[in-house]
DRENBADO-491628 format. One record per residue (C-alpha): x, y, z. Coordinates in nm, 2 decimals, padded with zeros to 4 digits. Layout:
% DRENBADO-491628
<<X, Y, Z>>;
...
***
This chain:
% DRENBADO-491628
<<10.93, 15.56, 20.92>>;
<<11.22, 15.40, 21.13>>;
<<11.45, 15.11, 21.03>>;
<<11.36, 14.73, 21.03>>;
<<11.62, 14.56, 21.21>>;
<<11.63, 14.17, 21.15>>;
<<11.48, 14.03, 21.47>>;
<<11.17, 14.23, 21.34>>;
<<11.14, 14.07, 21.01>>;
<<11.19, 13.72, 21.19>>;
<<10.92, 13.83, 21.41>>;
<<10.70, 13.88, 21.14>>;
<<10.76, 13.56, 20.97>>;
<<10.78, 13.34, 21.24>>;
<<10.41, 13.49, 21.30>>;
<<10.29, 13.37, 20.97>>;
<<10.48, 13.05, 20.94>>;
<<10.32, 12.96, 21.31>>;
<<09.94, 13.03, 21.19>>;
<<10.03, 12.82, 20.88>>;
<<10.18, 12.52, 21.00>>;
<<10.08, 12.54, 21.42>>;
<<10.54, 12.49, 21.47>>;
<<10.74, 12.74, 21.66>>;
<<11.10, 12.83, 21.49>>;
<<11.43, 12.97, 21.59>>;
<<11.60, 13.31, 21.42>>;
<<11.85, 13.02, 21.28>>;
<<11.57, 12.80, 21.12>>;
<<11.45, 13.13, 20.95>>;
<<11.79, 13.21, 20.83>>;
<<11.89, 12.87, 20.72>>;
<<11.59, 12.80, 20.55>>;
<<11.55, 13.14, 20.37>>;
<<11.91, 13.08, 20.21>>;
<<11.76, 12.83, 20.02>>;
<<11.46, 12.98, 19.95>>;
<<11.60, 13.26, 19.79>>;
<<11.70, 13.14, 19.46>>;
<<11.48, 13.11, 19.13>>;
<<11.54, 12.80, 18.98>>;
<<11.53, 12.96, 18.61>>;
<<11.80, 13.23, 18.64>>;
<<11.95, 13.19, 18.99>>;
<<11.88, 13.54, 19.09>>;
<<11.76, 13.61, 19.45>>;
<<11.42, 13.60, 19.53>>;
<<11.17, 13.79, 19.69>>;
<<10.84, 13.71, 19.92>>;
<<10.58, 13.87, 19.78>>;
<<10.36, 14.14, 20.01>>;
<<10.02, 14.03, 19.86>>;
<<10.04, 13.69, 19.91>>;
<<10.37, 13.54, 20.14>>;
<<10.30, 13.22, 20.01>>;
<<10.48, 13.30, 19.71>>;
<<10.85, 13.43, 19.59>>;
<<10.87, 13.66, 19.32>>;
<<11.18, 13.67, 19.06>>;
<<11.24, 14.07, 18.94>>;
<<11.46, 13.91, 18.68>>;
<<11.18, 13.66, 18.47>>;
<<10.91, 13.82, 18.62>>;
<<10.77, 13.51, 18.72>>;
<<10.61, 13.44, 19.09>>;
<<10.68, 13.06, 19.22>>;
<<10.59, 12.86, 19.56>>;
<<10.78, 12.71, 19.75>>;
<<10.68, 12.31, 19.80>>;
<<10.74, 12.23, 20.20>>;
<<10.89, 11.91, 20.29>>;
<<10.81, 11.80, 20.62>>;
<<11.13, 11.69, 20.82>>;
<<11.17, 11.44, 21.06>>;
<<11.20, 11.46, 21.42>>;
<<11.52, 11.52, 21.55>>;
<<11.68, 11.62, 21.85>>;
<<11.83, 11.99, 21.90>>;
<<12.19, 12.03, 21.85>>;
<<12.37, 11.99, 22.19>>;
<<12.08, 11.71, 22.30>>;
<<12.15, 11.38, 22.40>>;
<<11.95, 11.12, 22.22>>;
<<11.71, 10.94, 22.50>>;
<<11.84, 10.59, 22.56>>;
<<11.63, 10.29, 22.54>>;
<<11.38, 10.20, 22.81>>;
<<11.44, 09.84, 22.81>>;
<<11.65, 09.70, 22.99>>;
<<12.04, 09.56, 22.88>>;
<<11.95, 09.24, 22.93>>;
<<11.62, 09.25, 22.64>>;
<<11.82, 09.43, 22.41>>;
<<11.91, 09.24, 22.09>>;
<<12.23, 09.22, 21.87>>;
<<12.07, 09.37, 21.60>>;
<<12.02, 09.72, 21.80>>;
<<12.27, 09.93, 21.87>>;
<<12.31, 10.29, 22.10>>;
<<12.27, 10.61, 21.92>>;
<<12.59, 10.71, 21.96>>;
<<12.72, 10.43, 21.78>>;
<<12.53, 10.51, 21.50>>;
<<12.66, 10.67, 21.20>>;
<<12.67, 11.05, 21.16>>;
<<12.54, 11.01, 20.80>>;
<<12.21, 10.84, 20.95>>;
<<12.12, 11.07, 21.21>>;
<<11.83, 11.31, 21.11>>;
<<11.93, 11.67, 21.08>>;
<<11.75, 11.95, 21.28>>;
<<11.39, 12.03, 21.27>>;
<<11.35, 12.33, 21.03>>;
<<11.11, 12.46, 20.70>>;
<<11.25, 12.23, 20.41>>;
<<11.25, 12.40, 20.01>>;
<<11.29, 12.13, 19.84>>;
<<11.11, 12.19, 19.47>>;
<<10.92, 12.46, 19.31>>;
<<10.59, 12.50, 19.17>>;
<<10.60, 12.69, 18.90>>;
<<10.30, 12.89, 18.80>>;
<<10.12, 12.92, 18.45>>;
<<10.24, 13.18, 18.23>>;
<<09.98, 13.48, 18.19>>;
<<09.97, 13.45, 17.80>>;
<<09.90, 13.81, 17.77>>;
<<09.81, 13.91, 17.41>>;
<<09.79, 13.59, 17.32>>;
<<09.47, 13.61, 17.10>>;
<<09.60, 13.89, 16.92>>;
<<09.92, 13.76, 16.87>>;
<<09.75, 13.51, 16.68>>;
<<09.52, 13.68, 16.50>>;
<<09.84, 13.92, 16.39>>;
<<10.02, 13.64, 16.28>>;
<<09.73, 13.51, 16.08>>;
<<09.68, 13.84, 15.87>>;
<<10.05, 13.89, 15.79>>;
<<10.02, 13.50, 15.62>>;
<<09.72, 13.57, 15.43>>;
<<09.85, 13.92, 15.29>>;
<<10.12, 13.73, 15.20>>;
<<09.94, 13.58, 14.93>>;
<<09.81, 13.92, 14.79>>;
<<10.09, 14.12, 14.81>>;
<<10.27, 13.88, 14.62>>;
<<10.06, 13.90, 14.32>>;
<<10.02, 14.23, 14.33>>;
<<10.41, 14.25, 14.35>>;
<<10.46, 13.96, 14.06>>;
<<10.22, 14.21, 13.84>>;
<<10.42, 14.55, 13.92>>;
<<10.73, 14.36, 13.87>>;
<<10.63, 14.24, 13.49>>;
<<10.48, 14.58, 13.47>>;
<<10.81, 14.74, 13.57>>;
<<10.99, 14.52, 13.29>>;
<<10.75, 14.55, 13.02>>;
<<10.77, 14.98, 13.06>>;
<<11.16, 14.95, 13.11>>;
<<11.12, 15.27, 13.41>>;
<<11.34, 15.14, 13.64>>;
<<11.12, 15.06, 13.94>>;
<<11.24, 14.80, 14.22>>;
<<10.83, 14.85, 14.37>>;
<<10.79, 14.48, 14.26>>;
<<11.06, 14.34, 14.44>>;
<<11.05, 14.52, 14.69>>;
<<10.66, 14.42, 14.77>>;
<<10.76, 14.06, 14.75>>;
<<10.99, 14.14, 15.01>>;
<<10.75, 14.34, 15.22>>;
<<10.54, 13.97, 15.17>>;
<<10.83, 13.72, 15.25>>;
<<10.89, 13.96, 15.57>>;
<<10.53, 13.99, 15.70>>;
<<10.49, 13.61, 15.65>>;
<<10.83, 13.53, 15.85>>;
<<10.71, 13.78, 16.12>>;
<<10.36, 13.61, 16.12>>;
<<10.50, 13.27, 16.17>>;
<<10.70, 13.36, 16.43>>;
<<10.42, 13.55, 16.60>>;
<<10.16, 13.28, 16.57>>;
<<10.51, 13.01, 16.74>>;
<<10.55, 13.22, 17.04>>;
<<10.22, 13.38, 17.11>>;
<<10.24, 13.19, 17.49>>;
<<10.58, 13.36, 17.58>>;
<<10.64, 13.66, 17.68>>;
<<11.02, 13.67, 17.64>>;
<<11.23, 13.90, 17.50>>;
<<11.30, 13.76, 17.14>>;
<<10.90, 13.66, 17.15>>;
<<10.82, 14.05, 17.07>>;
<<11.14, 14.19, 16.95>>;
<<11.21, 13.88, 16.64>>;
<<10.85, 13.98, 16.48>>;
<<10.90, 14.36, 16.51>>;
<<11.27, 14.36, 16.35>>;
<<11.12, 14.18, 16.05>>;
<<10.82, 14.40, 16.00>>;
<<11.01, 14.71, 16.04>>;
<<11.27, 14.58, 15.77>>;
<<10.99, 14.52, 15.54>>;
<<10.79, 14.85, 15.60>>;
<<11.10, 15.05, 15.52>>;
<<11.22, 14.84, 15.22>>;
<<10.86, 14.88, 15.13>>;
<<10.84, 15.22, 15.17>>;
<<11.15, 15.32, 15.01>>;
<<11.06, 15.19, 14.65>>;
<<10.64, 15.26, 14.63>>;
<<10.70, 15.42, 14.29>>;
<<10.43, 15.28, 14.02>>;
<<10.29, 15.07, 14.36>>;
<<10.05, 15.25, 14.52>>;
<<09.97, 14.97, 14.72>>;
<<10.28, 14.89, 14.87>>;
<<10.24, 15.21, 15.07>>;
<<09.95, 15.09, 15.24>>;
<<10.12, 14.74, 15.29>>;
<<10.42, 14.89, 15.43>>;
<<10.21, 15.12, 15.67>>;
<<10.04, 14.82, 15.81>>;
<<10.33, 14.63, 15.88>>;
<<10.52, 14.91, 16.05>>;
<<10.17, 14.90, 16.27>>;
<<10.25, 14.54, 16.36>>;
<<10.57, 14.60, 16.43>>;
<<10.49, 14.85, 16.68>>;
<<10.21, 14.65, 16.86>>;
<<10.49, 14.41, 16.91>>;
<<10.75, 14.69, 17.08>>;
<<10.40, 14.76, 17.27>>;
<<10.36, 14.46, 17.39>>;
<<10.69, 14.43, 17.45>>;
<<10.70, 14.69, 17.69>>;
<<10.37, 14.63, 17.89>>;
<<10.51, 14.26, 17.96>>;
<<10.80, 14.41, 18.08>>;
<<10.66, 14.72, 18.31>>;
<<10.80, 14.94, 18.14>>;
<<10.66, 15.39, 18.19>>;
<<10.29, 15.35, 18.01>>;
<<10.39, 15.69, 17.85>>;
<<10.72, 15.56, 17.71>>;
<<10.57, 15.20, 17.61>>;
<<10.25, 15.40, 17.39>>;
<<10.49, 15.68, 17.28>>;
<<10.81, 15.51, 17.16>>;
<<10.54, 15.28, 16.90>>;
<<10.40, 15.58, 16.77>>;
<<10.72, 15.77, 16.65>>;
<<10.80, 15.48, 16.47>>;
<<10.48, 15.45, 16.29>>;
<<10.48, 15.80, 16.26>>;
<<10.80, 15.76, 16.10>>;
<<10.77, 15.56, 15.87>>;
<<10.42, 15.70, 15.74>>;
<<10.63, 16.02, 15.69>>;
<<10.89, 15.82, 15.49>>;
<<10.64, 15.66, 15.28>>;
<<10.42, 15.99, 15.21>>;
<<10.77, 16.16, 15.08>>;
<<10.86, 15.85, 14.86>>;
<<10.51, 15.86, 14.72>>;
<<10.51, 16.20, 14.65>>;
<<10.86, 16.20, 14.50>>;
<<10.74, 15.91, 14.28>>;
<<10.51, 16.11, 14.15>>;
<<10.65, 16.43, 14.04>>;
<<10.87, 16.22, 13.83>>;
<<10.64, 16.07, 13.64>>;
<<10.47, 16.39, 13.59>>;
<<10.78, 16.52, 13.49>>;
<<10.81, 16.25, 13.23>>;
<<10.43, 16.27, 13.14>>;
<<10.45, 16.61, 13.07>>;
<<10.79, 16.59, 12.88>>;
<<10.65, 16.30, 12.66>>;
<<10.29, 16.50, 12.60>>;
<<10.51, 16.80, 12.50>>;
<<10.72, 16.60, 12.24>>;
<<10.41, 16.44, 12.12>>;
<<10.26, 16.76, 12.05>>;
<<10.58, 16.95, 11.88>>;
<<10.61, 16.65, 11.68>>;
<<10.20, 16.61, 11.59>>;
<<10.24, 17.01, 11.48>>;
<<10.52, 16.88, 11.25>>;
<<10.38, 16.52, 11.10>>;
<<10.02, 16.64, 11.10>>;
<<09.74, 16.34, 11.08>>;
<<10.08, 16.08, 11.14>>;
<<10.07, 15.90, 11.47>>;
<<10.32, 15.97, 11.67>>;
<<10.30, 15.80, 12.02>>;
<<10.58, 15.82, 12.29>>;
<<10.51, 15.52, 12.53>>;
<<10.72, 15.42, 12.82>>;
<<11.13, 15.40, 12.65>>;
<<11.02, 15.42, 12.26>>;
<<10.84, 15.59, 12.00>>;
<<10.55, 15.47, 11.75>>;
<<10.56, 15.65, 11.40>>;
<<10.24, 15.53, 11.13>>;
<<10.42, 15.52, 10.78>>;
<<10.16, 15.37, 10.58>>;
<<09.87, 15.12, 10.53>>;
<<09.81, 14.84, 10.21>>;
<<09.52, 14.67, 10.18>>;
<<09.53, 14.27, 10.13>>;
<<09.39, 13.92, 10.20>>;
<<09.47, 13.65, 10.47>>;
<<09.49, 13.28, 10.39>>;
<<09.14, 13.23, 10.32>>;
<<09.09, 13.58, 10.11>>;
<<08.92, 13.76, 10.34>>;
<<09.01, 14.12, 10.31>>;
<<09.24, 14.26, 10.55>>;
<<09.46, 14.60, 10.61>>;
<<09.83, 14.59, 10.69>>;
<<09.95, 14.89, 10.90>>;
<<10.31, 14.97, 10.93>>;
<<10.52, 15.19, 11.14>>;
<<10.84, 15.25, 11.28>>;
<<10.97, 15.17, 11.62>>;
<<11.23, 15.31, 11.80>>;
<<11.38, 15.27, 12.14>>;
<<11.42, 15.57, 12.38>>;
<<11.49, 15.34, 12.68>>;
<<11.79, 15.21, 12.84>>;
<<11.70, 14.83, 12.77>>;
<<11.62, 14.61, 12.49>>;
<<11.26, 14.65, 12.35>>;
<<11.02, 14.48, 12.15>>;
<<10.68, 14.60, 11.97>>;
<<10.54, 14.33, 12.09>>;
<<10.66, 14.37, 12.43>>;
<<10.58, 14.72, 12.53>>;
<<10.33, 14.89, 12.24>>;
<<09.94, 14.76, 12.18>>;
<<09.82, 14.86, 11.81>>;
<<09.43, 14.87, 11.74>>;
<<09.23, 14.90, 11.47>>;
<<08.82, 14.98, 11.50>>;
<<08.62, 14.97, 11.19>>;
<<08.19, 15.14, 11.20>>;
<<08.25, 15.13, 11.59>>;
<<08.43, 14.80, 11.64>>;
<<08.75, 14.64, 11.66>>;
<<08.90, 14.44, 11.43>>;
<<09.06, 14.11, 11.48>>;
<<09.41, 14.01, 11.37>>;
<<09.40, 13.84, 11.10>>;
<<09.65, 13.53, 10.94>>;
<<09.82, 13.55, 10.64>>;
<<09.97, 13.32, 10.42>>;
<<10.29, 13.44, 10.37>>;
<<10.50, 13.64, 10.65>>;
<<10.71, 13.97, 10.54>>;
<<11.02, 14.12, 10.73>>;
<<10.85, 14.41, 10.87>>;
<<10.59, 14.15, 11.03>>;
<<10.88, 13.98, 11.17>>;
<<10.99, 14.26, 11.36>>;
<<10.72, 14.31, 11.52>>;
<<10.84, 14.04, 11.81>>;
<<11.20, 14.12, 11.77>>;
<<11.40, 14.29, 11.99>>;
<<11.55, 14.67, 11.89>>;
<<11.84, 14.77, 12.14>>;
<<11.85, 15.13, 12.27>>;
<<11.84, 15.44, 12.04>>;
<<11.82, 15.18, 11.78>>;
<<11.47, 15.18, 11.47>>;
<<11.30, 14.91, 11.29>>;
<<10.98, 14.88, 11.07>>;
<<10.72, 14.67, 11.18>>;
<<10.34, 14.59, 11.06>>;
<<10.07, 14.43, 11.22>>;
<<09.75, 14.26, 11.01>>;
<<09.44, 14.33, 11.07>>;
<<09.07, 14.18, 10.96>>;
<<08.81, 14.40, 10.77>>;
<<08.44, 14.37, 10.75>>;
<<08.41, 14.61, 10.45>>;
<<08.60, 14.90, 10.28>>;
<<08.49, 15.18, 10.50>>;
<<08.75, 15.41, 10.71>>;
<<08.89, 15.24, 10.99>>;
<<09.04, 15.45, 11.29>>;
<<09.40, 15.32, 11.44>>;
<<09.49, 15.35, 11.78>>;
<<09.83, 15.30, 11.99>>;
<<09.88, 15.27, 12.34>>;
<<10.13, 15.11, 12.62>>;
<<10.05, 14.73, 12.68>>;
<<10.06, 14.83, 13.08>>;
<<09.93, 15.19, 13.14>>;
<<09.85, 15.34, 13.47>>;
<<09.73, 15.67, 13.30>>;
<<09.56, 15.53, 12.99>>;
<<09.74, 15.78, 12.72>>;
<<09.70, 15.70, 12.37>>;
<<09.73, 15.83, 12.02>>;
<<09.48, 15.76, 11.72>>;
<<09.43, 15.80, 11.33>>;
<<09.19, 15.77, 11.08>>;
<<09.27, 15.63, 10.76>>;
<<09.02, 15.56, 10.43>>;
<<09.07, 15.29, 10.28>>;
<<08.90, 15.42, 09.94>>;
***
């Protein structure tokens, strides 16, 4: 293929300007008007015709395609030309008329060639729009569950005194996914830079914060998958807006997702053996420690340790009969604890449960049940119980939040 000099691109053009407006132009007209022509009125960078359609002038740098708005000039006479003098003659002229060359240079219309003066600009494509919507719609709803589910793991977290940051971190996930969503559903009609990469930087942020503290959560894993999904649709997006190599726009999304399922599979899984670890450390103690205090209950929960001393018979304020069941409490955990707080005693009597019952007066050890015993530190407590009549009554303890549903039981006759 040879070279294209200039006079052959005129040629060209002059071609298709003739067939559009029926005018003849000059190499100058071409190269005066296509000065400017040639300049997008968004970022000032050159632009160029497009091949498809000539009417219109493409801009590489906001890929955005614009027409040009022709402004027919005046007539006007060739540079070089004298103007035609009046017909009349001298004599019919009138003061108010005066020769052309005494007219003003400033008044004179300027030479016959293709005016640019405004731009059209076309409609944006809104590509993705519908999904961009329906994206940011999701992430605003699941902000609502994810928060409850993280306000419950957080109490949980506190009550069991394990150390877990699963419930903050899901409300994070939440307040992240909702700020993405909002700014998703905002700009779904652009297709700018910031559009796609705003929405992805906070979804990523939350599916790694997410992902990093499952723990007790199981949920928050599959929160934090989906958001590192939405954040690479986004980066997706991002790149088909921008024509960018179909195998690097689909492949770049997929390590990332692919990285952060890995991430979350490894925090899961080391959450896990750790409270195995535990489990099977406390299930161990319990059962050195059952082999020792045989028929005692002696329950390790999650941070402390429930030891039955002893059970009296009695009557609440309106003498119905009733059983008071003490035992000793101490904490194991790193944080101030309360019976009342992390342990739940039962007592079942011919099949059922037993209320708790009120008595008229209130003892020290009944009083500790809702005060708080600091770490490594023991206190008595007793709890009161209704009873139906005086047959043997079976008494169970248990965490107030368990997961795994371990508990330890007794049975006591009251005869």
């Amino acid at each position: 293929m040879g070279i294209v000099n200039r006079e052959e691109i005129y040629f060209l053009w002059a071609v298709w300007y003739y067939k559009k407006t029926g005018r003849i132009t000059t190499l100058r007209d071409y190269e005066e008007g296509s000065k400017r022509e040639m300049k997008c009125p968004i970022c000032g960078e050159e632009l160029v015709r497009s091949k498809k359609d000539p009417e219109y002038m493409l801009c590489r740098n906001c890929k955005k395609r614009f027409k040009p708005r022709k402004k027919t000039a005046e007539k006007a006479e060739r540079p070089g030309e004298e103007r035609p003098r009046s017909k009349r003659p001298e004599a019919q002229r009138t003061g108010r008329e005066r020769p052309a060359a005494a007219r003003p240079a400033a008044a004179r219309p300027e030479p016959r060639r293709p005016v640019y003066d405004a731009y059209e600009r076309e409609e944006p494509s809104e590509r993705f729009k519908t999904f961009r919507l329906i994206t940011g719609i999701i992430s605003v709803i699941l902000f609502l569950l994810i928060t409850l589910q993280s306000c419950a793991a957080g109490l949980g977290n506190i009550l069991s005194a394990n150390g877990e940051a699963s419930g903050s971190a899901g409300f994070i996930l939440a307040l992240m996914m909702m700020v993405g969503g909002i700014v998703t559903i905002c700009m779904r009609k652009k297709e700018s830079v910031p559009a796609f990469i705003v929405p992805f930087i906070f979804y990523t942020v939350g599916a790694l914060l997410g992902a990093a503290n499952v723990g007790s959560y199981a949920d928050l894993a599959i929160w934090s998958v989906l958001a590192a999904v939405f954040g690479a649709l986004h980066l997706l997006f991002l790149f088909l807006c921008r024509d960018v190599n179909i195998i690097l726009s689909i492949l770049v999304p997929v390590l990332i997702v692919a990285a952060i399922v890995g991430f979350t599979v490894m925090s899961t899984k080391g959450s896990e053996e750790g409270g195995s670890t535990d489990a099977s450390s406390g299930n161990q103690g319990a059962s050195d420690d059952g082999a020792e205090d045989d028929g005692v209950i002696n329950f390790n929960g999650s941070g402390y340790n429930i030891t039955l001393t002893r059970t009296e018979t009695g009557s609440d304020y309106e003498g119905n009969p009733c059983v008071y069941v003490y035992y000793t409490f101490t904490n194991t955990g790193e944080q101030n604890l309360s019976p009342a707080a992390v342990s739940y005693l039962q007592v079942f009597q011919n099949g059922v449960s037993c209320e708790r019952a009120i008595t008229s007066e209130i003892n020290e050890q009944m009083n500790n049940y809702s005060n708080e015993v600091q770490p490594g530190g023991s206190s008595e407590a007793c709890e009161v119980f209704s009873l139906t009549d005086t047959s043997d009554i079976t008494v169970e303890v248990s965490d107030f939040l368990s997961a795994s549903g371990e508990k330890d039981s007794q049975v006591i006759q009251l005869q």
